[in-house]
Backbone bond lengths (Angstrom), bond angles and torsions (degrees), N, CA, C in turn:
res aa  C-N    CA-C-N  psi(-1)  N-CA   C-N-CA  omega(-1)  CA-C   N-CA-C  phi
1 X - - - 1.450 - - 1.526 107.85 -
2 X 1.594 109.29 137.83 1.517 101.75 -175.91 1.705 100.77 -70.92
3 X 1.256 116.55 -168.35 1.447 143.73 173.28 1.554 99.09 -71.94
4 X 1.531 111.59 -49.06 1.307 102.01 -176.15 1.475 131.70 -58.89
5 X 1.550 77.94 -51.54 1.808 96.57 -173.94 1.925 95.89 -66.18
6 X 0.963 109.03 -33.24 1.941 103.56 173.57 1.609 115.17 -46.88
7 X 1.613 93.62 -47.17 1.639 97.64 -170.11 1.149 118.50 -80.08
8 X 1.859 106.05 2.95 1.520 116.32 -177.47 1.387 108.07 -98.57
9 X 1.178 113.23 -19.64 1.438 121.72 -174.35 1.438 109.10 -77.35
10 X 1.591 128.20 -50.42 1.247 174.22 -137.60 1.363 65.26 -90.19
11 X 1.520 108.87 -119.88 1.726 106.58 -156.67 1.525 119.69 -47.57
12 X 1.353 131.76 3.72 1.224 118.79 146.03 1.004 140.43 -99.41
13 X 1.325 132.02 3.79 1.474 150.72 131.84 1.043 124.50 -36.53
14 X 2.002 104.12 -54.43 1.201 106.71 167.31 1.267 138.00 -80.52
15 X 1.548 135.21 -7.12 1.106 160.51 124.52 1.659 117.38 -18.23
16 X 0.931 95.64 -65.89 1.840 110.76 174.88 1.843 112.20 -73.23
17 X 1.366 96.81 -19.59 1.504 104.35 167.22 1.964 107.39 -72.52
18 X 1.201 82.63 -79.89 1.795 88.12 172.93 1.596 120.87 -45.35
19 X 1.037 130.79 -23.69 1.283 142.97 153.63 1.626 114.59 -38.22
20 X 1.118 92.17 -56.12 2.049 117.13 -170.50 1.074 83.95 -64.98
21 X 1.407 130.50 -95.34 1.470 146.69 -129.57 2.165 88.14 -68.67
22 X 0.956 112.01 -41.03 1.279 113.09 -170.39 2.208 91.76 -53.45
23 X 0.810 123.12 -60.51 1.163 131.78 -173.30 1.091 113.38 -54.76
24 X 1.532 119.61 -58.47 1.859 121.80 157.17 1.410 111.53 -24.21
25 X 1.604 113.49 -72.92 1.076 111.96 -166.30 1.869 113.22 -65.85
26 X 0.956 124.50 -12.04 1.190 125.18 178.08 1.892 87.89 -72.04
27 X 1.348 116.15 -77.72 1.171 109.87 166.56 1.501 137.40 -6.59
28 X 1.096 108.97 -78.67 2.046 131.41 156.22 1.691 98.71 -36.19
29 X 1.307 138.55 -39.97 0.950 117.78 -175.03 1.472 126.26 -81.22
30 X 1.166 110.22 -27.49 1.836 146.97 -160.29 1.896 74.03 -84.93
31 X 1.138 112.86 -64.41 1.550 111.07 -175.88 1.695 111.95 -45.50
32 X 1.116 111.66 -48.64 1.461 106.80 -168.97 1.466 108.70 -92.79
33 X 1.560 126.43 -3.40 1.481 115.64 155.89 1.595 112.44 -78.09
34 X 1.657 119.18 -21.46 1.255 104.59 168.28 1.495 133.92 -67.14
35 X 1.658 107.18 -30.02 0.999 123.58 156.39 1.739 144.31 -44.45
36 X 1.601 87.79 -41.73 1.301 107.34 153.78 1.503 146.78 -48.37
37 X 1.504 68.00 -35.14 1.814 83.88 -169.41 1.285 101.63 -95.08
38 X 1.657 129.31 4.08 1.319 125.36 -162.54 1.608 132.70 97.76
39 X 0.899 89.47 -18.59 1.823 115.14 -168.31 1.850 89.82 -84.32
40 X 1.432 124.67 63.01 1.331 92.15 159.98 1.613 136.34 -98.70
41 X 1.152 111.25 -0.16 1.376 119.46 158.96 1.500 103.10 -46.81
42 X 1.564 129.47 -72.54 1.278 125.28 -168.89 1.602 105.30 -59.98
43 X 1.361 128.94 -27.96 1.193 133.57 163.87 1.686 126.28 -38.55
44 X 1.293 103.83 -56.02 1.207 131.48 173.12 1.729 105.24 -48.07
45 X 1.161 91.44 -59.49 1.733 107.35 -155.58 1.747 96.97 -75.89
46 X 1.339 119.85 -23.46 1.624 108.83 -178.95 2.159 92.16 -81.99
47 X 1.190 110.58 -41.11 1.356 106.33 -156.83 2.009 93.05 -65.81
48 X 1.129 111.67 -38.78 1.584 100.73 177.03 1.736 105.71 -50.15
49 X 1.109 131.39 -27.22 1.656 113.72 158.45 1.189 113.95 -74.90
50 X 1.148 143.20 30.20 1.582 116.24 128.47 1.321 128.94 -90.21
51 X 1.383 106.12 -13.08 1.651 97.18 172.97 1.627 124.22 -55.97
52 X 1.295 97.28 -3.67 1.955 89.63 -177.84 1.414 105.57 -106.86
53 X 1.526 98.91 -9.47 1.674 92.80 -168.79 2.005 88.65 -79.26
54 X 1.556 124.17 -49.70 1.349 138.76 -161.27 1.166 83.31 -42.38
55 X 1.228 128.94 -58.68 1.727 146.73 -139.14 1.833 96.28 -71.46
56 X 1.489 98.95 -57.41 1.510 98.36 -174.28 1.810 111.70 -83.59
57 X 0.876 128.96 0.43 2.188 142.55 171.68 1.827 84.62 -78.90
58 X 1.848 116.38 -57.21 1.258 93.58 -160.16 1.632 116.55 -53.46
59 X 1.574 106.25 -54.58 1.475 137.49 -154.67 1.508 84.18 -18.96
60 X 1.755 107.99 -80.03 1.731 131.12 -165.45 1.425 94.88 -42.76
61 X 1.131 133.95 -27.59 1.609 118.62 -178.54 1.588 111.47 -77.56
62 X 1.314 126.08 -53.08 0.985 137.98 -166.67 1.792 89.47 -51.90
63 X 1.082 104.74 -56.08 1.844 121.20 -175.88 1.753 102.49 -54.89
64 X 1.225 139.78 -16.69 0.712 150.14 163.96 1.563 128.15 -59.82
65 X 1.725 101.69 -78.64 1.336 131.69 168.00 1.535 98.61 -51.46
66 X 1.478 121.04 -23.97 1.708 105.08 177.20 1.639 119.87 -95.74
67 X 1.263 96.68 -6.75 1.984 110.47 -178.36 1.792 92.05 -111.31
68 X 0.829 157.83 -18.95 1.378 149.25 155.54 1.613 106.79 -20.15
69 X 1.039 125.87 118.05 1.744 122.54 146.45 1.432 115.14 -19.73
70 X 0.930 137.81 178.83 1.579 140.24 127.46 1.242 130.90 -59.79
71 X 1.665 100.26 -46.11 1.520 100.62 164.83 1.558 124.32 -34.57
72 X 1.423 102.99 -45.12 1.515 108.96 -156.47 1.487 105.73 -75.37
73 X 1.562 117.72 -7.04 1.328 116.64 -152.07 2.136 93.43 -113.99
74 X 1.291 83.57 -18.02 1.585 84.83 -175.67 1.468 123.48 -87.05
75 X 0.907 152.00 -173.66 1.918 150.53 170.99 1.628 91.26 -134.73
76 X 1.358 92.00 137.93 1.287 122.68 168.13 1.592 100.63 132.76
77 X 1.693 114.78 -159.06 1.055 145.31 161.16 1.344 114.43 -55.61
78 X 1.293 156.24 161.55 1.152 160.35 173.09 1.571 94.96 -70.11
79 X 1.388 115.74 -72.44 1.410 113.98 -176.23 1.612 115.59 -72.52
80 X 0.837 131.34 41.68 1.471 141.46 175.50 1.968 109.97 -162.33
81 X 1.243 98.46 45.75 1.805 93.20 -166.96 1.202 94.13 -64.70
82 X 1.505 121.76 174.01 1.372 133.03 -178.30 2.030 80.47 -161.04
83 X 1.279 90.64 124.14 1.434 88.82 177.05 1.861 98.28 -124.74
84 X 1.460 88.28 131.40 2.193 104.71 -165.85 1.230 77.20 -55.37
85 X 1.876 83.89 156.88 1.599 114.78 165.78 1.677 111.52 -71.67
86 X 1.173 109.12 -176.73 1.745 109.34 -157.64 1.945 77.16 -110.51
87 X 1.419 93.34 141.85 1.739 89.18 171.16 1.507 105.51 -58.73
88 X 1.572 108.29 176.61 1.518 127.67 159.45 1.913 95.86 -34.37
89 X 0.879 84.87 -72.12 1.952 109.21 -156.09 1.732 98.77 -33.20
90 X 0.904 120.43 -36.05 1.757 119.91 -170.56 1.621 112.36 -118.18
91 X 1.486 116.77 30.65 1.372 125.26 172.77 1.605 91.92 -91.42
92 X 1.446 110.19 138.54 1.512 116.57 169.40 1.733 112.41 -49.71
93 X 1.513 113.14 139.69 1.446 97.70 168.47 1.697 124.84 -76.92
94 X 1.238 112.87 179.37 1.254 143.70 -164.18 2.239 97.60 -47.05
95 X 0.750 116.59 85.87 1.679 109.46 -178.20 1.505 112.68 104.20
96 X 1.513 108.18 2.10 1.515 106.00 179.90 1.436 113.64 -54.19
97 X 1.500 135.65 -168.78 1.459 130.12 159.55 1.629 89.74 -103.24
98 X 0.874 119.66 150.92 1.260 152.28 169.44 1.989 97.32 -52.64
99 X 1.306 127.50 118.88 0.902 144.23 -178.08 1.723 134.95 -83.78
């Protein structure tokens, strides 16, 4: 994939991300005036719709973080990349095969 078409993908991922979460939070809010008012059963039951919106903001990210360059993922200079170590949490375990 060129650079271009990356950075095209990239801001439309992220676009469709902010989209989602924009709607959640419209959501989350509608939730906490029901709450307000006492009503938290109905409270409850509007805020369980954001879990699909969170779910569908992540997807396009993940899709993102996987069409990125390297460049984009590394710190430094282009010609001096240094790309971070992977936390603890996503090192293969103990006898895995090598991935």
């Amino acid at each position: 994939m060129t650079s271009d078409a990356a950075e095209t993908a990239i801001n439309e991922c992220l676009r469709h991300m902010s989209q989602k979460l924009s709607q959640a939070a419209a959501i989350a809010k509608a939730a906490c005036a029901c709450a307000e008012a006492d009503s938290s059963d109905q409270a409850l039951q509007i805020a369980l719709g954001v879990e699909t919106l969170i779910f569908d903001a992540k997807t396009p990210l993940n899709a993102a973080d996987h069409t990125a360059p390297a460049h984009h993922l590394a710190i430094g200079h282009p010609d001096e990349i240094v790309i971070p170590p992977r936390p603890g949490w996503l090192r293969p375990l103990p006898g895995a095969a090598p991935g």
